[in-house]
KOLTOR-685221 format. One record per residue (C-alpha): residue in three letters; x, y, z; chain. Coordinates in pm, 1 decimal, decimal comma. Layout:
BEGIN
<atom "Ala" <X Y Z> "A">,
...
This chain:
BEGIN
<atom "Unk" <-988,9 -2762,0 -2319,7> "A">,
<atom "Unk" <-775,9 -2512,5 -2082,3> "A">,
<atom "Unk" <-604,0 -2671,0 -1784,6> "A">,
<atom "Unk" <-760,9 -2490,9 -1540,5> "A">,
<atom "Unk" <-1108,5 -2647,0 -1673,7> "A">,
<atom "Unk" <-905,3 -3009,4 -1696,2> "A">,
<atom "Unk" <-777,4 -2961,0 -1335,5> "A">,
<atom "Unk" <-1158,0 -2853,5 -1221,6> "A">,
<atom "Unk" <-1344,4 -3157,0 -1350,9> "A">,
<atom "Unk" <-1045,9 -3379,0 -1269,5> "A">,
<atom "Unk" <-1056,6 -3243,5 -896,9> "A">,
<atom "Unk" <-1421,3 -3342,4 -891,9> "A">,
<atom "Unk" <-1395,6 -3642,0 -1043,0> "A">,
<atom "Unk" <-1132,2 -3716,6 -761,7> "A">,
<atom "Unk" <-1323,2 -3579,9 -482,8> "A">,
<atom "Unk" <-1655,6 -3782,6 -572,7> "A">,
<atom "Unk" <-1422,6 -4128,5 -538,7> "A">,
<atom "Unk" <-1302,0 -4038,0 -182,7> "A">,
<atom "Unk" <-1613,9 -3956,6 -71,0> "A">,
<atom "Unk" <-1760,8 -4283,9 -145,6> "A">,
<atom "Unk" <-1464,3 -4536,6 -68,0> "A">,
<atom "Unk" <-1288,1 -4638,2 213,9> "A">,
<atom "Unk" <-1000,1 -4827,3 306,5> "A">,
<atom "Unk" <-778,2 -4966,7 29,5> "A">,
<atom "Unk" <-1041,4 -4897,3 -250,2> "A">,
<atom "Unk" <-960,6 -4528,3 -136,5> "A">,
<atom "Unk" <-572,7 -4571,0 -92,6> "A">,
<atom "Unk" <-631,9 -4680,3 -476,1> "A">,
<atom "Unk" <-784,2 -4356,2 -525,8> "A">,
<atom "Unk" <-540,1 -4141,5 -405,6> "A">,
<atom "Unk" <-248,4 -4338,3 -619,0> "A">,
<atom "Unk" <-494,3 -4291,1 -889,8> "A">,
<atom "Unk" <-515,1 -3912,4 -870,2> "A">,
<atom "Unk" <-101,6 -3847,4 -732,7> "A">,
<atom "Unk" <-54,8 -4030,6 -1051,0> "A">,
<atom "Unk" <-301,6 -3891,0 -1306,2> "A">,
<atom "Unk" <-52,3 -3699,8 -1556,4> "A">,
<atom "Unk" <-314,0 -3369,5 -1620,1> "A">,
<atom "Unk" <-362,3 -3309,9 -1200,8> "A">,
<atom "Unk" <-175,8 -3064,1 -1019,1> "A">,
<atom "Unk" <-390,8 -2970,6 -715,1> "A">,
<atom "Unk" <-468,2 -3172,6 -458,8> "A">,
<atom "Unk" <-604,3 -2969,4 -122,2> "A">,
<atom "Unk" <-980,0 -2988,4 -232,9> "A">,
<atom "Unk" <-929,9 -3428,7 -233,4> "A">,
<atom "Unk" <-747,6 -3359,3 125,0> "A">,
<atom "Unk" <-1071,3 -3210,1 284,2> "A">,
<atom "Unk" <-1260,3 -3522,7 208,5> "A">,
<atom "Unk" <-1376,1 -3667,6 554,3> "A">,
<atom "Unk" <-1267,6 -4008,5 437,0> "A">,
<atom "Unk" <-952,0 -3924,8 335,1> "A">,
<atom "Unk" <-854,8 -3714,4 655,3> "A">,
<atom "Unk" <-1016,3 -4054,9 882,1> "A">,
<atom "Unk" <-697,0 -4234,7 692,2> "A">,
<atom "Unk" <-489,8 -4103,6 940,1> "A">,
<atom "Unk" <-409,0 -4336,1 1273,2> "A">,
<atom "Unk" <-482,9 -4652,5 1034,4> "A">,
<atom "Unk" <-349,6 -4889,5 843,6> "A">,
<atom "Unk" <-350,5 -4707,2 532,0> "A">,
<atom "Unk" <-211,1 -4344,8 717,0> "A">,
<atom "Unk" <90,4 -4337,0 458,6> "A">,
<atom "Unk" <-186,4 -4313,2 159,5> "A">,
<atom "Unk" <-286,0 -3982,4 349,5> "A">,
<atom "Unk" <138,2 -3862,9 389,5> "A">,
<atom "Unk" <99,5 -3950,2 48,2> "A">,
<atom "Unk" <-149,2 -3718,2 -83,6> "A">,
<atom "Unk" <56,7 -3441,5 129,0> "A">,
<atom "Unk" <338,3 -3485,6 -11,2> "A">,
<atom "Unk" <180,2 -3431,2 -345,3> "A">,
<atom "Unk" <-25,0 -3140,9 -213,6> "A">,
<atom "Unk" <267,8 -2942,1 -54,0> "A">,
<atom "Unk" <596,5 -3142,7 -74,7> "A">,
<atom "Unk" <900,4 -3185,1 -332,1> "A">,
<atom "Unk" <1099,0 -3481,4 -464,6> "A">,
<atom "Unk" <1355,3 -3361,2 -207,5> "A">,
<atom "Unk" <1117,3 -3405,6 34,7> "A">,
<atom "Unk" <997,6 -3700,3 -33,8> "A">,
<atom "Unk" <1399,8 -3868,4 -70,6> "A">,
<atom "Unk" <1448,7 -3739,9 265,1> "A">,
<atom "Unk" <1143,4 -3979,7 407,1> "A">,
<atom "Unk" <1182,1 -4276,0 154,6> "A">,
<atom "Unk" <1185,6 -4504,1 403,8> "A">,
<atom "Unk" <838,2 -4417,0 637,2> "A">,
<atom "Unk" <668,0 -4366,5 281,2> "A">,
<atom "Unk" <543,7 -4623,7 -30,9> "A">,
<atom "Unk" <782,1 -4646,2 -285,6> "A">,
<atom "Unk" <613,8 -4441,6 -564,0> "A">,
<atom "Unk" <520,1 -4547,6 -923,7> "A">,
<atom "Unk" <699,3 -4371,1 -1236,0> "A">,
<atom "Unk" <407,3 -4156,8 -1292,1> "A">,
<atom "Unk" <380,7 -4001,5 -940,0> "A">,
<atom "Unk" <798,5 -3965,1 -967,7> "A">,
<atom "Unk" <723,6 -3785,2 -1247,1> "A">,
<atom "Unk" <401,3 -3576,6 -1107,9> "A">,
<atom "Unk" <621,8 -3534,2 -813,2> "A">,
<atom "Unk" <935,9 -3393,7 -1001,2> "A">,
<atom "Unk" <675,6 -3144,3 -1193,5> "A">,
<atom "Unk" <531,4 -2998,2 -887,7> "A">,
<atom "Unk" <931,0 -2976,0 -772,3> "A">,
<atom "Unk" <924,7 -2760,5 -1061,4> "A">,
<atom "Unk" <656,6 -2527,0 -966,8> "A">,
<atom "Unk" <780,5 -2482,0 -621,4> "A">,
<atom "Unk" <1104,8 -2328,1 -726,9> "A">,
<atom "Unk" <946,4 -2100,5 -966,5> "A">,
<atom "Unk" <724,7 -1965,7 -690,7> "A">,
<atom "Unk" <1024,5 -1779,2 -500,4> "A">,
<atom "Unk" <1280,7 -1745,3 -797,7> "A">,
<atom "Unk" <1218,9 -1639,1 -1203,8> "A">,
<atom "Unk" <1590,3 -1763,4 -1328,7> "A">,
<atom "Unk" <1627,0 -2125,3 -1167,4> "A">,
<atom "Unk" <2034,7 -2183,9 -1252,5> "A">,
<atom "Unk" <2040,4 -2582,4 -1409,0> "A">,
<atom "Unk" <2302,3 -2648,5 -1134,3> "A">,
<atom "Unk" <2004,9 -2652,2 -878,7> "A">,
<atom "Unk" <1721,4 -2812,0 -1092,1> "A">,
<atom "Unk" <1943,6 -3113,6 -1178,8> "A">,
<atom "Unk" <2031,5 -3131,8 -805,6> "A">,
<atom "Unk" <1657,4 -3103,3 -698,3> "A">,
<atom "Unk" <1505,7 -3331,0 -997,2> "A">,
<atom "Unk" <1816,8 -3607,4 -922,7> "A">,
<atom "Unk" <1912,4 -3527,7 -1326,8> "A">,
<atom "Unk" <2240,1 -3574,5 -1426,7> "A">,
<atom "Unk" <2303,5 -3375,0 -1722,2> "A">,
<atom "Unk" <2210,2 -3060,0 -1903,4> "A">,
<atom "Unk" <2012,6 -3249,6 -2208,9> "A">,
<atom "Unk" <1834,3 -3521,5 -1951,8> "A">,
<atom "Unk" <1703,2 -3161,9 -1764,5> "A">,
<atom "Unk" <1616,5 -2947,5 -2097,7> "A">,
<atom "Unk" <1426,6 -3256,1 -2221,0> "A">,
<atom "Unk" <1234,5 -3259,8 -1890,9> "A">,
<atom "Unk" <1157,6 -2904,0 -1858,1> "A">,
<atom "Unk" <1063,3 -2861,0 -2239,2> "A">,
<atom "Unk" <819,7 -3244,0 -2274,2> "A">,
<atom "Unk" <692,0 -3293,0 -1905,0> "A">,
<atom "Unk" <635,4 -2928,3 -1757,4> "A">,
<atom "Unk" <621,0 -2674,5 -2074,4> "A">,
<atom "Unk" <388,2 -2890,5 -2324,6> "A">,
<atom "Unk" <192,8 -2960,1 -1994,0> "A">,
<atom "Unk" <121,3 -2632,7 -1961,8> "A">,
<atom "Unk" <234,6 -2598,6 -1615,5> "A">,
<atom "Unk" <487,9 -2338,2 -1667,5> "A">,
<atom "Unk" <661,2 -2119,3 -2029,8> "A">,
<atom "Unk" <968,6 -1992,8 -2002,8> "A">,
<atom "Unk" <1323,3 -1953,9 -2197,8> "A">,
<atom "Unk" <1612,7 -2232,3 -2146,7> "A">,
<atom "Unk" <1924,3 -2015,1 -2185,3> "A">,
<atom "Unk" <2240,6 -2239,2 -2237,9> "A">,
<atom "Unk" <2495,3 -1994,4 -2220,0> "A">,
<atom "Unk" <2371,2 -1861,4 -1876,8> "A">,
<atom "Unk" <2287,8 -2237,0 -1750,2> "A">,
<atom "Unk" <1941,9 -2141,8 -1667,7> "A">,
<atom "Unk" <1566,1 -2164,3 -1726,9> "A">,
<atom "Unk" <1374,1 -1821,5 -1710,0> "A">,
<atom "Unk" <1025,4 -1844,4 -1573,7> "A">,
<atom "Unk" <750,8 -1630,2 -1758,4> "A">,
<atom "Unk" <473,8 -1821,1 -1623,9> "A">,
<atom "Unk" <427,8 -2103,7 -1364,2> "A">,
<atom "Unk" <137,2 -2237,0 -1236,7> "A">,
<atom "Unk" <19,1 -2271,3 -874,9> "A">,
<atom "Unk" <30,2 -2519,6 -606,0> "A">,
<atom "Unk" <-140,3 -2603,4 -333,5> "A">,
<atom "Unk" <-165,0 -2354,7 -26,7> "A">,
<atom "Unk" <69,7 -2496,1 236,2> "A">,
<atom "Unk" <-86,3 -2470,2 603,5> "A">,
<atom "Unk" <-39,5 -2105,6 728,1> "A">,
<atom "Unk" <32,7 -1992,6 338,6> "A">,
<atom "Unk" <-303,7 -1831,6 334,4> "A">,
<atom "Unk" <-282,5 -1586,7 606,6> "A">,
<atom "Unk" <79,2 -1512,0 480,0> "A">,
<atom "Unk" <-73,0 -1429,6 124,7> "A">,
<atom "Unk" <-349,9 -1224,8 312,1> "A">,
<atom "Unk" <-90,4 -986,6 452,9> "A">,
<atom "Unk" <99,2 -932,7 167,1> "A">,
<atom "Unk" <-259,0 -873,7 -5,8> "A">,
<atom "Unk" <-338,1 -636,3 269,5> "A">,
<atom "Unk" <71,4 -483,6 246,3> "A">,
<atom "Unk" <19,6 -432,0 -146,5> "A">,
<atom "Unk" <-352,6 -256,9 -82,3> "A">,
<atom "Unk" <-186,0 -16,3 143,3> "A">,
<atom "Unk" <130,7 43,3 -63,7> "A">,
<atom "Unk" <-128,1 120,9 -345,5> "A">,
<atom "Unk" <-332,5 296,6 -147,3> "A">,
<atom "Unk" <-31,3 539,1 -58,7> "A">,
<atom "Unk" <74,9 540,8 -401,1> "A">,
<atom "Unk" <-291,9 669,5 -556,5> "A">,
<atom "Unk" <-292,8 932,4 -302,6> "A">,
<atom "Unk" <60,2 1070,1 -391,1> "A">,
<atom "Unk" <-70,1 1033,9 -729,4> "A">,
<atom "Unk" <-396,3 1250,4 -702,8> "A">,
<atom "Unk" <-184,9 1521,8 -516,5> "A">,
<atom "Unk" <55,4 1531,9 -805,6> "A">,
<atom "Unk" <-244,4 1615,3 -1046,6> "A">,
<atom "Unk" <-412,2 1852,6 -769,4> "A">,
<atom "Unk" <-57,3 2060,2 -802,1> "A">,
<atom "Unk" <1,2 1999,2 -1167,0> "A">,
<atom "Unk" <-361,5 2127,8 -1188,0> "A">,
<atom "Unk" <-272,9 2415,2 -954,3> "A">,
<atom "Unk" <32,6 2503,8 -1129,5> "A">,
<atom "Unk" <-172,9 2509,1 -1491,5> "A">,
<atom "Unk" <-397,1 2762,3 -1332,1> "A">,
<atom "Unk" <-133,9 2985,8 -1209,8> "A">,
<atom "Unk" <-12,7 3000,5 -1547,8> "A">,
<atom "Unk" <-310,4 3064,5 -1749,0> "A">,
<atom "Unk" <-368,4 3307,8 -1449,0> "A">,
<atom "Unk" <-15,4 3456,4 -1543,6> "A">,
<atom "Unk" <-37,1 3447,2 -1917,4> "A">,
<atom "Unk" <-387,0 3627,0 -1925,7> "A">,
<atom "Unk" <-184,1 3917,9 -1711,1> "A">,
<atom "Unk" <71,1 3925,7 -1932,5> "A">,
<atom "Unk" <-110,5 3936,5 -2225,0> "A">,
<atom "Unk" <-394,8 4196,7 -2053,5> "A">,
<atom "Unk" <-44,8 4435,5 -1977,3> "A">,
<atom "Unk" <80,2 4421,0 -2295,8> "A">,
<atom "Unk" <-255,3 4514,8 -2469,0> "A">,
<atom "Unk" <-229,8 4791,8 -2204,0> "A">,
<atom "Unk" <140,3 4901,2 -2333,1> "A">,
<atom "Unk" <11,5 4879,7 -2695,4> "A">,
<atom "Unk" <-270,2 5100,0 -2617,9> "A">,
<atom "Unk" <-89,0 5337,2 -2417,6> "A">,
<atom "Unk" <189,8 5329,2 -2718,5> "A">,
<atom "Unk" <-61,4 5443,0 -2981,1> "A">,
<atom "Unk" <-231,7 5669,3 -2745,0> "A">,
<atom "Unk" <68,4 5859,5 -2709,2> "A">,
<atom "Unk" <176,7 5835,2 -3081,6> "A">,
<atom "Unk" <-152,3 5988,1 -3166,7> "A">,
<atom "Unk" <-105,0 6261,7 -2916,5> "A">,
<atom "Unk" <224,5 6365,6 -3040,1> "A">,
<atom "Unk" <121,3 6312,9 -3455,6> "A">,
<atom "Unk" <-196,8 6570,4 -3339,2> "A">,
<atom "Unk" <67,8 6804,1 -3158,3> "A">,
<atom "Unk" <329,3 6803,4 -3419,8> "A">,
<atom "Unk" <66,7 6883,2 -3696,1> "A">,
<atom "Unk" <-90,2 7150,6 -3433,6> "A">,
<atom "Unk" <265,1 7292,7 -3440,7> "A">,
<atom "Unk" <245,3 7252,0 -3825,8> "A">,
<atom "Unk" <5,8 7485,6 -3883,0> "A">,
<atom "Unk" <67,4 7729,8 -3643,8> "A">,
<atom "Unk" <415,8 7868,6 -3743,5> "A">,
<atom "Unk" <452,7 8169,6 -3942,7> "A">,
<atom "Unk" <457,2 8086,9 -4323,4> "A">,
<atom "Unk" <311,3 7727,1 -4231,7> "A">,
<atom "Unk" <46,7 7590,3 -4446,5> "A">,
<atom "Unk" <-233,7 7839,1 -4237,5> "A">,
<atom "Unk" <-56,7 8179,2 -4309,6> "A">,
<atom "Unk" <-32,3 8069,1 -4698,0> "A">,
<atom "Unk" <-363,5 7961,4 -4737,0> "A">,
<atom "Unk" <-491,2 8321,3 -4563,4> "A">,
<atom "Unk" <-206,0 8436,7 -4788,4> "A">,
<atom "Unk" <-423,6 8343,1 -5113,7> "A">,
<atom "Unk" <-772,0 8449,2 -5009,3> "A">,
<atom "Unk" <-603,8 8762,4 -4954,9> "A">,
<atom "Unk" <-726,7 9055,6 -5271,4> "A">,
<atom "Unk" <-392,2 9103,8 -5494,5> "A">,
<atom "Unk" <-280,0 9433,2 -5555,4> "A">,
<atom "Unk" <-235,8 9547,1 -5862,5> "A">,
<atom "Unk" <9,7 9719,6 -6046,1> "A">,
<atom "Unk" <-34,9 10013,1 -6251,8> "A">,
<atom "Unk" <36,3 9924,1 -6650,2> "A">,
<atom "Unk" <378,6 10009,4 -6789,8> "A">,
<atom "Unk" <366,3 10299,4 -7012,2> "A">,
């Protein structure tokens, strides 16, 4: 089974809970699902009614929770350890993974220097492990771990949760890229429309070329026939030319009186 078909039956698995619980049997839910290892999206769980009545009651954090896992970082959630419940090692994990995905979404190389500050790892093997067992055999992102460079390479990455005001953001540069192709296509068609153009023009300009040099042959052996008929004209008009001795022998012979 593909992980986006694991993440969609998870998700309504997920979503069927909150909307019949309440209370702590749904705070149970939610550490359920922030800690399920194979779930990475959590916006559709956030919509539930119940879930969103969390918030003013006793059980409020459960909902900062679910945020945090929807849109937030490890970072994030050191930097509000103390309003928040201290989380299990699963949803450190889950949390650290997502930490992951967040950095590949605005950079392709991610230096080690800044993963093992954002993932609170201390060394290069403790982050290389992490990267290759909990986020590449996940499926969550591929890349290359170069150790010369000190970096991980991002080919593919998987995504998160749309942040509040993300969407209209992604709209625009939708709507940005549509025009830029838009532009781009038309350049493109006038390129052909002169390449066209210009392929006409010379077909246009070979067949004249060609028509004018059947012309200049023509007009070549037109006037070599002219002169071989005047020359052979000439030939047979001089004196002692091939006329006069052909006259010359239908002519009667004299002849000469016998020798005595």
């Amino acid at each position: 089974m593909d992980i986006e078909q694991k993440q969609a039956e998870l998700i309504e698995h997920f979503v069927k809970q909150a909307k019949s619980q309440k209370g702590s049997a749904l705070a149970n839910v939610i550490i359920e699902a922030t800690s399920h290892s194979s779930l990475f999206a959590f916006s559709e769980i956030l919509a539930v009614p119940n879930v969103a009545e969390l918030q003013g009651s006793e059980y409020s954090v459960f909902l900062d929770i679910l945020r945090l896992f929807a849109h937030g970082t490890w970072s994030d959630y050191k930097s509000n350890a103390g309003h928040l419940p201290q989380l299990v090692p699963d949803q450190v994990r889950k949390l650290k993974q997502l930490t992951v995905l967040t950095l590949a979404e605005t950079n392709k190389v991610l230096p080690y220097d800044q993963l093992m500050q954002e993932l609170d790892v201390s060394n290069v093997r403790g982050l290389e492990d992490f990267l290759i067992n909990e986020c590449m055999y996940a499926g969550i992102v591929r890349g290359k771990l170069d150790q010369l460079r000190r970096c991980f390479e991002v080919q593919f990455a998987a995504g998160r949760d749309l942040r509040p005001g993300q969407l209209g953001n992604m709209i625009q540069t939708i709507a940005n890229w549509l025009a830029t192709s838009d532009n781009l296509l038309l350049s493109i068609q006038e390129k052909i429309k002169w390449a066209d153009t210009m392929s006409e023009l010379d077909k246009k300009h070979k067949k004249e070329v060609e028509e004018k040099v059947e012309e200049v042959k023509k007009s070549i052996s037109l006037k070599a026939d002219m002169e071989f008929r005047s020359h052979e004209e000439i030939l047979y008009s001089e004196p002692g030319g091939v006329m006069d001795y052909e006259e010359d022998r239908s002519r009667p012979k004299r002849r000469r009186p016998p020798i005595s």
